[in-house]
PDB file of N, H, CA, C and O in Angstrom:
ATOM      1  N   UNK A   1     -22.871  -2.731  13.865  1.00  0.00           N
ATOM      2  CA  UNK A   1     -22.636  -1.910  12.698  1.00  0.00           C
ATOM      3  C   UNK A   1     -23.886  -1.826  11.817  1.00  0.00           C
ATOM      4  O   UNK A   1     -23.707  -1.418  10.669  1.00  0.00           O
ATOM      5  N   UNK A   2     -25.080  -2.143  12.181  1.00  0.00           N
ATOM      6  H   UNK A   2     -25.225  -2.474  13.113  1.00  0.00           H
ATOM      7  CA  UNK A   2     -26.484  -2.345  11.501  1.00  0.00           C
ATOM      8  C   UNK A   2     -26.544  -0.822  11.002  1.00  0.00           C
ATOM      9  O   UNK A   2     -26.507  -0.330   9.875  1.00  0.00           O
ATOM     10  N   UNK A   3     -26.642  -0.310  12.197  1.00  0.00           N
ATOM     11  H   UNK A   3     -26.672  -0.710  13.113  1.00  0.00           H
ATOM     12  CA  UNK A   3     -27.351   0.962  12.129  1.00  0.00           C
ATOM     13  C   UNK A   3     -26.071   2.288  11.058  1.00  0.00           C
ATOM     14  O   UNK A   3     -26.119   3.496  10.827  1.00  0.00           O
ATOM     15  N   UNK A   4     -25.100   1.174  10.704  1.00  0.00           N
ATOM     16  H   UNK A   4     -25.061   0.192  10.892  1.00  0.00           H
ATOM     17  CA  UNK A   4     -23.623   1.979  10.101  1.00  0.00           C
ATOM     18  C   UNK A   4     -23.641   1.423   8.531  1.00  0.00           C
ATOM     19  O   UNK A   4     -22.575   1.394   7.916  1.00  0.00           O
ATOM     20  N   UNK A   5     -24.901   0.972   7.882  1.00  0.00           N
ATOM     21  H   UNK A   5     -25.767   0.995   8.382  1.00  0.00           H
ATOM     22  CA  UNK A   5     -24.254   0.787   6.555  1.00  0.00           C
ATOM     23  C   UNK A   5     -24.166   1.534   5.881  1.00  0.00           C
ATOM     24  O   UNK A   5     -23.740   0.984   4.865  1.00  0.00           O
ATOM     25  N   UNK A   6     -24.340   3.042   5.608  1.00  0.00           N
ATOM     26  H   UNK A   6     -24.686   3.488   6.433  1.00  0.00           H
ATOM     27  CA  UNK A   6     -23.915   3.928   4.911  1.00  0.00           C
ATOM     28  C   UNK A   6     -23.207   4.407   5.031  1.00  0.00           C
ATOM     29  O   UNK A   6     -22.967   5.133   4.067  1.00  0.00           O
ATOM     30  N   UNK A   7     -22.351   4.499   6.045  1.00  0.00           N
ATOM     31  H   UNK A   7     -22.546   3.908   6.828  1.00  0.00           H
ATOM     32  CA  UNK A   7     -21.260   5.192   6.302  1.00  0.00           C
ATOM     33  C   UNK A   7     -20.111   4.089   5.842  1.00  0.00           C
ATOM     34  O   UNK A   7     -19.202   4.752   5.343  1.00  0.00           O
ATOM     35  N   UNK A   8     -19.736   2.518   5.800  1.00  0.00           N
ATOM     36  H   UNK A   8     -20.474   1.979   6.206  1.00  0.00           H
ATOM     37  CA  UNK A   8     -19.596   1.918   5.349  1.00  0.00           C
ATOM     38  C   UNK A   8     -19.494   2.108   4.062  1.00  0.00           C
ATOM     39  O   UNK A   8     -18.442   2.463   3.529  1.00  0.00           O
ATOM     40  N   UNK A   9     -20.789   1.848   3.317  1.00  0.00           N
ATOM     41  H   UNK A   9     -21.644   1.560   3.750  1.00  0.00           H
ATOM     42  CA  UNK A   9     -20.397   2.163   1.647  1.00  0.00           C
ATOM     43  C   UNK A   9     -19.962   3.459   1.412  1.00  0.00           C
ATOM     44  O   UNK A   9     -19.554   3.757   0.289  1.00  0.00           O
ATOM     45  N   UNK A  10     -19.995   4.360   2.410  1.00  0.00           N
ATOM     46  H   UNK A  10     -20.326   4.118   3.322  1.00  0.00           H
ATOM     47  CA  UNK A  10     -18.918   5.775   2.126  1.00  0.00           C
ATOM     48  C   UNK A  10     -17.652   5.659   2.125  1.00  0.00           C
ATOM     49  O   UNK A  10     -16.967   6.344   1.366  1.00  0.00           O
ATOM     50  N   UNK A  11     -16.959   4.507   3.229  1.00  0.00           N
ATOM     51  H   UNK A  11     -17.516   3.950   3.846  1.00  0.00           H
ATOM     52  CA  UNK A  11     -15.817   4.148   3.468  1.00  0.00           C
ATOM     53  C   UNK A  11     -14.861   3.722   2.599  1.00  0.00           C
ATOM     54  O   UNK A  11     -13.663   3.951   2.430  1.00  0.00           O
ATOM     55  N   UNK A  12     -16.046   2.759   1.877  1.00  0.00           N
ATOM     56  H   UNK A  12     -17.019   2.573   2.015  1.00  0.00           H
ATOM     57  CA  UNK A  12     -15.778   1.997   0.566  1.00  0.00           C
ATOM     58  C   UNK A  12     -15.432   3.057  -0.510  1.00  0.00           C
ATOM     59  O   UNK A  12     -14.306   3.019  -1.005  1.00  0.00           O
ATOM     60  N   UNK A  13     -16.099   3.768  -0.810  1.00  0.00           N
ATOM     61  H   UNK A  13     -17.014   3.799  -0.408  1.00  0.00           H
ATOM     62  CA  UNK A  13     -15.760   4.651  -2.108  1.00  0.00           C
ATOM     63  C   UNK A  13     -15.434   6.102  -1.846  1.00  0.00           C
ATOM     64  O   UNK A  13     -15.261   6.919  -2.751  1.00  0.00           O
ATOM     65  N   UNK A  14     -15.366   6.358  -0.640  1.00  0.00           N
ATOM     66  H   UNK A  14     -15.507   5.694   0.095  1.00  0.00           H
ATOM     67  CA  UNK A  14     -14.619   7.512  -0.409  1.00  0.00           C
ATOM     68  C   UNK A  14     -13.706   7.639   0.745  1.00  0.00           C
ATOM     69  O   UNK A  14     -13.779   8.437   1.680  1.00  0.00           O
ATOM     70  N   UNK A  15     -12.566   6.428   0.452  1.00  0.00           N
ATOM     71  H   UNK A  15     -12.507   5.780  -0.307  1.00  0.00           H
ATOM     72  CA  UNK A  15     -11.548   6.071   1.426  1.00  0.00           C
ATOM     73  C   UNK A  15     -10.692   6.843   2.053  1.00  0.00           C
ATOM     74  O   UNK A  15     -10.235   7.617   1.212  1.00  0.00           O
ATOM     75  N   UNK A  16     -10.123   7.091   3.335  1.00  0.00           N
ATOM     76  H   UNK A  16     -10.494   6.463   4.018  1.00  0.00           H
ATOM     77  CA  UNK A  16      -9.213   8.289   3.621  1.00  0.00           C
ATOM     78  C   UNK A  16      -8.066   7.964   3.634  1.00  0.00           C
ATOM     79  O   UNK A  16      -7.078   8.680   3.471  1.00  0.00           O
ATOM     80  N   UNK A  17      -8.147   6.494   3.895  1.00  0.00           N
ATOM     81  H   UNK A  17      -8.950   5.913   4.028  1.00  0.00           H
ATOM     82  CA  UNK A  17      -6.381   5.489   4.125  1.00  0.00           C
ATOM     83  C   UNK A  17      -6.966   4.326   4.071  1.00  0.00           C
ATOM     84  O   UNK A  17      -8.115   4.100   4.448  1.00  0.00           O
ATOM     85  N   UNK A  18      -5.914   3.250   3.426  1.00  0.00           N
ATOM     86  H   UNK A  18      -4.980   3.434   3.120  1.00  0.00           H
ATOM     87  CA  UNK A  18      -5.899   1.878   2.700  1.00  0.00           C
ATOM     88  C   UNK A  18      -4.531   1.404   3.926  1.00  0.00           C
ATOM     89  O   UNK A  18      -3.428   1.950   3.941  1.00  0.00           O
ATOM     90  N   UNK A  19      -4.906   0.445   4.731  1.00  0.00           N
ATOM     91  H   UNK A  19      -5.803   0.001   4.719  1.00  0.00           H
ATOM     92  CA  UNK A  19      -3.351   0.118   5.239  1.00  0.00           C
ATOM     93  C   UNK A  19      -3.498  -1.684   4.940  1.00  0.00           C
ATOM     94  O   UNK A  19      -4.446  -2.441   4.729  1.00  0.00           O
ATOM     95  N   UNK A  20      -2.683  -1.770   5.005  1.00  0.00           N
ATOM     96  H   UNK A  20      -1.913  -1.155   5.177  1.00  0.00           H
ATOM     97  CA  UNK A  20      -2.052  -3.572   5.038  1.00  0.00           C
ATOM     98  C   UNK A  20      -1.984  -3.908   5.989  1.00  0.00           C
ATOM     99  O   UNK A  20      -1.290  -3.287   6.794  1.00  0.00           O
ATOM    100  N   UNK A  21      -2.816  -5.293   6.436  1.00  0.00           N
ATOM    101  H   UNK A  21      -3.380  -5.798   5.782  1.00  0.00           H
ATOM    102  CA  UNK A  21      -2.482  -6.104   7.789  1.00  0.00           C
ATOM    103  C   UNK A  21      -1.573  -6.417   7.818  1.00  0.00           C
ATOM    104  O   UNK A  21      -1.039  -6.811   6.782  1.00  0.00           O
ATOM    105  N   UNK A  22      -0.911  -6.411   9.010  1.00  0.00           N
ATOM    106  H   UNK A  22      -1.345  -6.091   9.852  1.00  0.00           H
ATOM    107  CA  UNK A  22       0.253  -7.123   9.768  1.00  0.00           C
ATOM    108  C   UNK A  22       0.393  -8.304   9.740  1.00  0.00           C
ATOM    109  O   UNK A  22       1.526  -8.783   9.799  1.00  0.00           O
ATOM    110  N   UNK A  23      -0.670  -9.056   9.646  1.00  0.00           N
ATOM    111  H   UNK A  23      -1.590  -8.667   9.598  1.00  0.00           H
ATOM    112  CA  UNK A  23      -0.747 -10.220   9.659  1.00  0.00           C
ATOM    113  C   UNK A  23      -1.193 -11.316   8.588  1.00  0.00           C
ATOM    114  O   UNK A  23      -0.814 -12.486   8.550  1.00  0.00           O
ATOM    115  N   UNK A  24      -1.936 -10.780   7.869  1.00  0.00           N
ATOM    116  H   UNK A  24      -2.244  -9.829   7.900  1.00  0.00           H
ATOM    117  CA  UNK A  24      -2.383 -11.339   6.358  1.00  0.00           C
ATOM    118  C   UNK A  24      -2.088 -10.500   5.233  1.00  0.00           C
ATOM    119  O   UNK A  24      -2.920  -9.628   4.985  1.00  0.00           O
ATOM    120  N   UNK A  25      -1.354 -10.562   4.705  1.00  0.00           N
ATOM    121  H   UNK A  25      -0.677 -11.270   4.907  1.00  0.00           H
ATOM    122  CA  UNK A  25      -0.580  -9.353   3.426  1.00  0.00           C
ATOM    123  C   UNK A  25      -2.331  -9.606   2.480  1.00  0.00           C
ATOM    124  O   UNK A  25      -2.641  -8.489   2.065  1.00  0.00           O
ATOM    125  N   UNK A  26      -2.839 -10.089   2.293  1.00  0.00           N
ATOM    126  H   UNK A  26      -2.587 -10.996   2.630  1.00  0.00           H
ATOM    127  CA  UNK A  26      -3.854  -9.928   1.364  1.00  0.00           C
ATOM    128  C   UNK A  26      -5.025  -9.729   2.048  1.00  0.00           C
ATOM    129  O   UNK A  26      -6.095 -10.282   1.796  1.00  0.00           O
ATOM    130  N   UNK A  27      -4.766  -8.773   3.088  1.00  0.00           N
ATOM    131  H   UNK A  27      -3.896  -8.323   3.292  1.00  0.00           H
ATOM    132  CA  UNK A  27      -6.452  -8.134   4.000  1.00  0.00           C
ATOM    133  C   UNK A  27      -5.796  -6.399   3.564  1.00  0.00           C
ATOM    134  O   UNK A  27      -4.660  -6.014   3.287  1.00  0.00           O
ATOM    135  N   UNK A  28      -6.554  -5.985   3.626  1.00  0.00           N
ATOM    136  H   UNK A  28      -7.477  -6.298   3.850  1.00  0.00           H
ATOM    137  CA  UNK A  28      -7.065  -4.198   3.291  1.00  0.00           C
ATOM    138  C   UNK A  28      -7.515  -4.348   4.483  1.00  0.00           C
ATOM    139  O   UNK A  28      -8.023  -5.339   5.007  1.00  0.00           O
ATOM    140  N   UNK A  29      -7.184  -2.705   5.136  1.00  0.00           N
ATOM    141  H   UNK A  29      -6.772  -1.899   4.711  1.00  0.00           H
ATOM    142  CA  UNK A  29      -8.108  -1.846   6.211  1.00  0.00           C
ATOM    143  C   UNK A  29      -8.453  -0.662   5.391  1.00  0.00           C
ATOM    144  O   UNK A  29      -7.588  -0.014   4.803  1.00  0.00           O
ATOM    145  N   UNK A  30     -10.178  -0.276   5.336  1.00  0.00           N
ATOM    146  H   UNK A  30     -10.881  -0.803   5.814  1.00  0.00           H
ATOM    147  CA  UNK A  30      -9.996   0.796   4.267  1.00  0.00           C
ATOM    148  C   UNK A  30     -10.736   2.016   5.803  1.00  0.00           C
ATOM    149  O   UNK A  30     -11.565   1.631   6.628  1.00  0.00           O
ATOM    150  N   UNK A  31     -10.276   3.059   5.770  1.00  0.00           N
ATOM    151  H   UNK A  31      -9.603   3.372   5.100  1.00  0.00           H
ATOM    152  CA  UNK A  31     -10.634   4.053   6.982  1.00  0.00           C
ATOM    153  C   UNK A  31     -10.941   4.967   6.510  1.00  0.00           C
ATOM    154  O   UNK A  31     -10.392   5.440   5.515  1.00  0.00           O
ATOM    155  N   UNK A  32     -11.998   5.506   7.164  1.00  0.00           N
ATOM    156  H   UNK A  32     -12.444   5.122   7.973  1.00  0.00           H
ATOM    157  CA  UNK A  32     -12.794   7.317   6.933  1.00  0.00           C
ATOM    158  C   UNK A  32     -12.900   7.706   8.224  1.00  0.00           C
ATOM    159  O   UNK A  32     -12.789   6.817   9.068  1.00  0.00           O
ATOM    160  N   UNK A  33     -13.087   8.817   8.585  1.00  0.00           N
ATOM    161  H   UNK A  33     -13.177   9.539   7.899  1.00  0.00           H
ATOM    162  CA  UNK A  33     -13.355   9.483  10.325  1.00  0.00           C
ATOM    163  C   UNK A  33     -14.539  10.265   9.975  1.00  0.00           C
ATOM    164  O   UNK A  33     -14.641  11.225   9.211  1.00  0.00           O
ATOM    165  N   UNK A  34     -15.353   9.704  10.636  1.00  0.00           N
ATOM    166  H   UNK A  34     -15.271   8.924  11.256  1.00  0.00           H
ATOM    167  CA  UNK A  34     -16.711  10.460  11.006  1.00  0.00           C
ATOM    168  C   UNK A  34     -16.819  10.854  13.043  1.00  0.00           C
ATOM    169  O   UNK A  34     -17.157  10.081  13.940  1.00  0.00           O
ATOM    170  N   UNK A  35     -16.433  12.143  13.124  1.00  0.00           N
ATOM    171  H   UNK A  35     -16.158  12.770  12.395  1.00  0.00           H
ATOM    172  CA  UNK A  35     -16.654  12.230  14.035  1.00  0.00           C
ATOM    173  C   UNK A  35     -15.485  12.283  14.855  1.00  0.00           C
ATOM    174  O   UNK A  35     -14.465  12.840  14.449  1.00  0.00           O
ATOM    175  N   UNK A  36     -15.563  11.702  16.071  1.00  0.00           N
ATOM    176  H   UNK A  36     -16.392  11.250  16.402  1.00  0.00           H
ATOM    177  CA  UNK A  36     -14.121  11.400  16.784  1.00  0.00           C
ATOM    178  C   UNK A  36     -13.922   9.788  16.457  1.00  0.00           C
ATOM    179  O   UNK A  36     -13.412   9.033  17.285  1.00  0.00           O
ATOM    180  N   UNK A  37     -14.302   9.424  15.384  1.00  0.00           N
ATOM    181  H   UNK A  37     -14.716  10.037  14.712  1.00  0.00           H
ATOM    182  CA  UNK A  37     -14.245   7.512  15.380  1.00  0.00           C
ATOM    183  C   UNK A  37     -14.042   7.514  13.812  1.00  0.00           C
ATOM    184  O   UNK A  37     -14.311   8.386  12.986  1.00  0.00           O
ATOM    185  N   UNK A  38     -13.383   6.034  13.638  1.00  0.00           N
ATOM    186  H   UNK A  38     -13.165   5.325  14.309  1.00  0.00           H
ATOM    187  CA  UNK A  38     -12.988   5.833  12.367  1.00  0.00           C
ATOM    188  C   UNK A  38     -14.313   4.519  12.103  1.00  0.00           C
ATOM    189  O   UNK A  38     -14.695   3.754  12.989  1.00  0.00           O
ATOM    190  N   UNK A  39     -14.805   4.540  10.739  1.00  0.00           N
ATOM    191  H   UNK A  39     -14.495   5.161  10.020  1.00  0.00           H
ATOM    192  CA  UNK A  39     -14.998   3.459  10.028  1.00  0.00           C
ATOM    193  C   UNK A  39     -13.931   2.670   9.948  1.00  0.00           C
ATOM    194  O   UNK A  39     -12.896   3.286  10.201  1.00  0.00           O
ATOM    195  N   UNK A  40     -13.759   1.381   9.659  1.00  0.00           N
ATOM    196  H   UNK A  40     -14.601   0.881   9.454  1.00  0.00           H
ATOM    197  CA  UNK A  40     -12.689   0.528   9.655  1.00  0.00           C
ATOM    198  C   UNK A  40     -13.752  -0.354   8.658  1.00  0.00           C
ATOM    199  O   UNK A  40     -14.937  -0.266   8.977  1.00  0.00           O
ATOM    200  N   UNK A  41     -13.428  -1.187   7.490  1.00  0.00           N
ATOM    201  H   UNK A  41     -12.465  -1.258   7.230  1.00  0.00           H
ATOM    202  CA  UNK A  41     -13.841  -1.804   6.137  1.00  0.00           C
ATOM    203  C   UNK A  41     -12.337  -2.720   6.094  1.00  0.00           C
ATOM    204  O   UNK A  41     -11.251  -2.392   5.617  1.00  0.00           O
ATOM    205  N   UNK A  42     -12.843  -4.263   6.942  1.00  0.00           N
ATOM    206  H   UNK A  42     -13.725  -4.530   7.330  1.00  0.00           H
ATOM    207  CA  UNK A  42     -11.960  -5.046   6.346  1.00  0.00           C
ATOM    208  C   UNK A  42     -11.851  -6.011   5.465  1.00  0.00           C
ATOM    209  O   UNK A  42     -12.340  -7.078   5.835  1.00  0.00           O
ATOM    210  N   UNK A  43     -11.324  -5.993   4.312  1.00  0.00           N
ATOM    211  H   UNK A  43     -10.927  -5.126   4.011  1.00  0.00           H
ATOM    212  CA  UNK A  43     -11.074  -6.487   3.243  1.00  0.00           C
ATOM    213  C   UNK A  43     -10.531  -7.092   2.657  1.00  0.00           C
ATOM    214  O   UNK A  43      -9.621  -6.524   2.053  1.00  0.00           O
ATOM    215  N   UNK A  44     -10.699  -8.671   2.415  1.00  0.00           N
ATOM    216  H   UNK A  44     -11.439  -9.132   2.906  1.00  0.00           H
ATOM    217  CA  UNK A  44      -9.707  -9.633   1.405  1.00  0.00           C
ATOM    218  C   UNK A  44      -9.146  -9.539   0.500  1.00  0.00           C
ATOM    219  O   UNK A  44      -9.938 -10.343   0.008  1.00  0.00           O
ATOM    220  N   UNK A  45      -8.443  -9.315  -0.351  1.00  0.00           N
ATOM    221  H   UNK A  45      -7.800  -8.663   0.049  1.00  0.00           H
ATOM    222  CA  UNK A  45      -8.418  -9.239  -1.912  1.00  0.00           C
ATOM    223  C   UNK A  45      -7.587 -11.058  -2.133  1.00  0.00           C
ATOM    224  O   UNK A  45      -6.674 -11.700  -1.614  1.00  0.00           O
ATOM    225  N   UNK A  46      -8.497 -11.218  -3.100  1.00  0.00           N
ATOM    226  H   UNK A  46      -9.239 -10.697  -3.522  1.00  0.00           H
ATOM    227  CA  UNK A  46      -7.792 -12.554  -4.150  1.00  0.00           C
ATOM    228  C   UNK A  46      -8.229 -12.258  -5.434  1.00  0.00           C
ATOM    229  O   UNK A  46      -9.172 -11.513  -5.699  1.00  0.00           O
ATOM    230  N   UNK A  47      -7.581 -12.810  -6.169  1.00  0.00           N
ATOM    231  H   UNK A  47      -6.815 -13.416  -5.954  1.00  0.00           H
ATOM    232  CA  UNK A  47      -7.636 -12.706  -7.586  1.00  0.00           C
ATOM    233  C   UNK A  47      -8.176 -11.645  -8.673  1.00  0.00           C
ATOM    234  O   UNK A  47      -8.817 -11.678  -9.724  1.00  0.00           O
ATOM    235  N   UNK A  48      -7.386 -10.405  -7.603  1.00  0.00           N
ATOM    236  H   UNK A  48      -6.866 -10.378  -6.750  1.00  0.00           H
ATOM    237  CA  UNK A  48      -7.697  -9.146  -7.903  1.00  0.00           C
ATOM    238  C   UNK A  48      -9.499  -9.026  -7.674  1.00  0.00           C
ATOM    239  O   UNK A  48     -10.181  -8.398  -8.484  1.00  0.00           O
ATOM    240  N   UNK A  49      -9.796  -9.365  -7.083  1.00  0.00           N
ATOM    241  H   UNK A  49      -9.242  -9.875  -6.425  1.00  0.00           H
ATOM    242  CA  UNK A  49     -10.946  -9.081  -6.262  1.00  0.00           C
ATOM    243  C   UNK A  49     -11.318  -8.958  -4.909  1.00  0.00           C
ATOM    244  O   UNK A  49     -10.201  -9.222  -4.463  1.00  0.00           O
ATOM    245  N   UNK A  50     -12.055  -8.752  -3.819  1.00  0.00           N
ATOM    246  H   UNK A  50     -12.962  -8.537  -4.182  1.00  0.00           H
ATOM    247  CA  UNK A  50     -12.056  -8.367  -2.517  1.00  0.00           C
ATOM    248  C   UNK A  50     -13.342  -8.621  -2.266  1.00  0.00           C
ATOM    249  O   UNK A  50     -14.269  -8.466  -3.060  1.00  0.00           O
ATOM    250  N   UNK A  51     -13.429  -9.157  -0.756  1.00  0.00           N
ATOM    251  H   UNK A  51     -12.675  -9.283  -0.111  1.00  0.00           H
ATOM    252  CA  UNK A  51     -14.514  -9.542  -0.031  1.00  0.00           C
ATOM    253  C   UNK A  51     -14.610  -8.934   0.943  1.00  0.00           C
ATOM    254  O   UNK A  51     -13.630  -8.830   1.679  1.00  0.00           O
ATOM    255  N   UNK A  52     -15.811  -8.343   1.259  1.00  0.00           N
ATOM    256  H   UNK A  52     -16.608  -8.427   0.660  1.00  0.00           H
ATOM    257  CA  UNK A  52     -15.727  -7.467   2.952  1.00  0.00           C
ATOM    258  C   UNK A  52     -15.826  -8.965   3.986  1.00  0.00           C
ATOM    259  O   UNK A  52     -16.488  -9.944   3.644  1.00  0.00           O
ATOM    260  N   UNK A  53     -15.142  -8.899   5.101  1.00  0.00           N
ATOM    261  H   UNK A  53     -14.604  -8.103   5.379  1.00  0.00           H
ATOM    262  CA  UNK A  53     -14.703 -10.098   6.247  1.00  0.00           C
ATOM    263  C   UNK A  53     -15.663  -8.933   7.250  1.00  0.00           C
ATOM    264  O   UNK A  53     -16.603  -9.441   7.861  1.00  0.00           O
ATOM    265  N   UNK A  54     -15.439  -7.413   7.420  1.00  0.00           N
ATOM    266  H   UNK A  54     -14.675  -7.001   6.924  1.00  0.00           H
ATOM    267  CA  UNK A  54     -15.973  -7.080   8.731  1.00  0.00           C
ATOM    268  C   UNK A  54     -15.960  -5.756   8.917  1.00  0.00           C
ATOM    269  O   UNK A  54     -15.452  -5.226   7.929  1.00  0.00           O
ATOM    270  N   UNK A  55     -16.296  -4.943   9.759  1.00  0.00           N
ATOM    271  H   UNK A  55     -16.709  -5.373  10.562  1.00  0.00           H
ATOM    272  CA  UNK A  55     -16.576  -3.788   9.980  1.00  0.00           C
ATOM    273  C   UNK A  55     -16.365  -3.313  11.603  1.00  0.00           C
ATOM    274  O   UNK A  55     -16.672  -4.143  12.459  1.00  0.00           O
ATOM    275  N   UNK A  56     -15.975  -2.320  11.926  1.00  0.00           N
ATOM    276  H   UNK A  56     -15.726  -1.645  11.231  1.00  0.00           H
ATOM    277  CA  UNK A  56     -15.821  -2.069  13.247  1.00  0.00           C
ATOM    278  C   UNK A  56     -15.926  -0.254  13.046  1.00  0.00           C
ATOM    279  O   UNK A  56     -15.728   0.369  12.003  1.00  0.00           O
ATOM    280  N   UNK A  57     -16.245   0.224  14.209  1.00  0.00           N
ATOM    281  H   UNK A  57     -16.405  -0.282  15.056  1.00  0.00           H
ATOM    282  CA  UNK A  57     -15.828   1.541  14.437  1.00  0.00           C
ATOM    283  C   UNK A  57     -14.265   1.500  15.606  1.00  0.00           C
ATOM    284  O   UNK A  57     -14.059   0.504  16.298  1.00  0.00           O
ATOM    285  N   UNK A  58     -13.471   2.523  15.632  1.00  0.00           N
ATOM    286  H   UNK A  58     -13.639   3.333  15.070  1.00  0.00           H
ATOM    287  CA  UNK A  58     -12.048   2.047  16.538  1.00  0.00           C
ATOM    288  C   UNK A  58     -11.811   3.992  16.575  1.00  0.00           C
ATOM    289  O   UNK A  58     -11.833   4.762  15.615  1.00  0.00           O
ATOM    290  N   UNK A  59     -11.645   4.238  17.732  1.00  0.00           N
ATOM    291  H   UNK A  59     -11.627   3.612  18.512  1.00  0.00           H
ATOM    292  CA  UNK A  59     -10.714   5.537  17.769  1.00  0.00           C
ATOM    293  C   UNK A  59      -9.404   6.142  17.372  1.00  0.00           C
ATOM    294  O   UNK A  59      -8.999   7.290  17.191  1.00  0.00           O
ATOM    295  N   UNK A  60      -8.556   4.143  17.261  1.00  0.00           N
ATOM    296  H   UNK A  60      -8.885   3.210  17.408  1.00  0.00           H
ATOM    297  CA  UNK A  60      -7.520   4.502  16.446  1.00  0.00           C
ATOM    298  C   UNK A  60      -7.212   3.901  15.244  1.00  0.00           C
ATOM    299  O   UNK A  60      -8.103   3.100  14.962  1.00  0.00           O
ATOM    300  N   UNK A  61      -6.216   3.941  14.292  1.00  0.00           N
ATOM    301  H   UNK A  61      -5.492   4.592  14.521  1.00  0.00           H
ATOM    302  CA  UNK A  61      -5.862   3.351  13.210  1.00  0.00           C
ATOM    303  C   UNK A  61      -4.780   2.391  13.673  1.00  0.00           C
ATOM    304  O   UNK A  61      -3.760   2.728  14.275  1.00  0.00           O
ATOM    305  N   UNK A  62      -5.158   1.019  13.284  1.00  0.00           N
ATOM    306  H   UNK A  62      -5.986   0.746  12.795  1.00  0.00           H
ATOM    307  CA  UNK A  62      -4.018  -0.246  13.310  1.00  0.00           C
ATOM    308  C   UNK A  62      -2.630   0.091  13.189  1.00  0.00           C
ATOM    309  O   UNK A  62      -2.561   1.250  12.778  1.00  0.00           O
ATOM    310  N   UNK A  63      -1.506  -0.402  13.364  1.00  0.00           N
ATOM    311  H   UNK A  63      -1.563  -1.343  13.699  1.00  0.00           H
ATOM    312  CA  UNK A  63      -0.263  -0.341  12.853  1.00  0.00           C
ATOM    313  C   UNK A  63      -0.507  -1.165  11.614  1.00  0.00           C
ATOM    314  O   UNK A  63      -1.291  -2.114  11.563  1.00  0.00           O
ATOM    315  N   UNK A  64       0.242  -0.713  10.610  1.00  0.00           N
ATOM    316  H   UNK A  64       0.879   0.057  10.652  1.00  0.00           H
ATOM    317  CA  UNK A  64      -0.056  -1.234   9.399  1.00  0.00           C
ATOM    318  C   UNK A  64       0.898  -0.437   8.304  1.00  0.00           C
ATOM    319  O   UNK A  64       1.135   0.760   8.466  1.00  0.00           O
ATOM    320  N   UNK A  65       1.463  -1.227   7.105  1.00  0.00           N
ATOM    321  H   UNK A  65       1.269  -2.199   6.973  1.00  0.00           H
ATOM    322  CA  UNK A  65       1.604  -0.790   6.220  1.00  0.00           C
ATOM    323  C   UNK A  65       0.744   0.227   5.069  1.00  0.00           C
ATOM    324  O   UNK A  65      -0.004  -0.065   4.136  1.00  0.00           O
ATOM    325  N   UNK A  66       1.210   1.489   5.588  1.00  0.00           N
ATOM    326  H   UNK A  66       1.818   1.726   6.346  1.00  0.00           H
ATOM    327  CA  UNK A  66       0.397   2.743   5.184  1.00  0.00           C
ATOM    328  C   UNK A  66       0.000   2.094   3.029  1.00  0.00           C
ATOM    329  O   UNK A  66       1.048   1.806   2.451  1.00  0.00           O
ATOM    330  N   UNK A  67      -0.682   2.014   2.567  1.00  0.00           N
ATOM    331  H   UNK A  67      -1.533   2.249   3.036  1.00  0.00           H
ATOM    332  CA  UNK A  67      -0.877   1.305   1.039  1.00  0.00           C
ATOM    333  C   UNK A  67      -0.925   3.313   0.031  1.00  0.00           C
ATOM    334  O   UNK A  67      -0.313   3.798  -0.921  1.00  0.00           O
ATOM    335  N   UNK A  68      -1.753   3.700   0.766  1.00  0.00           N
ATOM    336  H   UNK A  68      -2.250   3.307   1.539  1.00  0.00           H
ATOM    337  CA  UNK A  68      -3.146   4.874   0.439  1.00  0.00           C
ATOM    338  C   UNK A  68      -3.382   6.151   1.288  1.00  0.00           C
ATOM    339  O   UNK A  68      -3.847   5.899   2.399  1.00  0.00           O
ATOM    340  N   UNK A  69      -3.206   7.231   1.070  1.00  0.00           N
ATOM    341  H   UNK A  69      -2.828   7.436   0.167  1.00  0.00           H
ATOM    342  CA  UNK A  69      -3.820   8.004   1.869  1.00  0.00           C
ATOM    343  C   UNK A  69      -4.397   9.627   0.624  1.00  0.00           C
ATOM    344  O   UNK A  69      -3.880  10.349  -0.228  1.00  0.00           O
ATOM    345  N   UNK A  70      -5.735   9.446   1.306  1.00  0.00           N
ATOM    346  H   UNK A  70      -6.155   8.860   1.999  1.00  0.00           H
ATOM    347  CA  UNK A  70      -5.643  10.576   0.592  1.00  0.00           C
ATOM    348  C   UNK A  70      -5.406  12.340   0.804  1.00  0.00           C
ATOM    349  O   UNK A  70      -5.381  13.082  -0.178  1.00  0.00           O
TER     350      UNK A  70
END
């Protein structure tokens, strides 16, 4: 994802869908589609704050509790 950090901080502030992990209620998936591929921005939140954990590109979107869409 080196060569992906701007598209990343696009992800970040110009989100297309916010979903909820399945598995950790306090992780964010934040998604944009560039292309035929999604950004994927995964995200902690504690104490009303958030940490990026990771980044991936994925063709599809997780199952997940839809949070956001714009």
């Amino acid at each position: 994802m080196e060569n992906y950090i701007s598209e990343v901080k696009e992800t970040l502030e110009n989100t297309e869908l916010i979903c909820l992990s399945r598995w950790d209620k306090t992780v964010q998936l934040y998604y944009k589609k560039y292309g035929k591929y999604f950004v994927c921005v995964v995200v902690k939140m504690e104490n009303s704050t958030g940490f990026l954990i990771t980044t991936y590109l994925t063709a599809k979107i997780k199952v997940g509790e839809e949070l956001w869409r714009k």
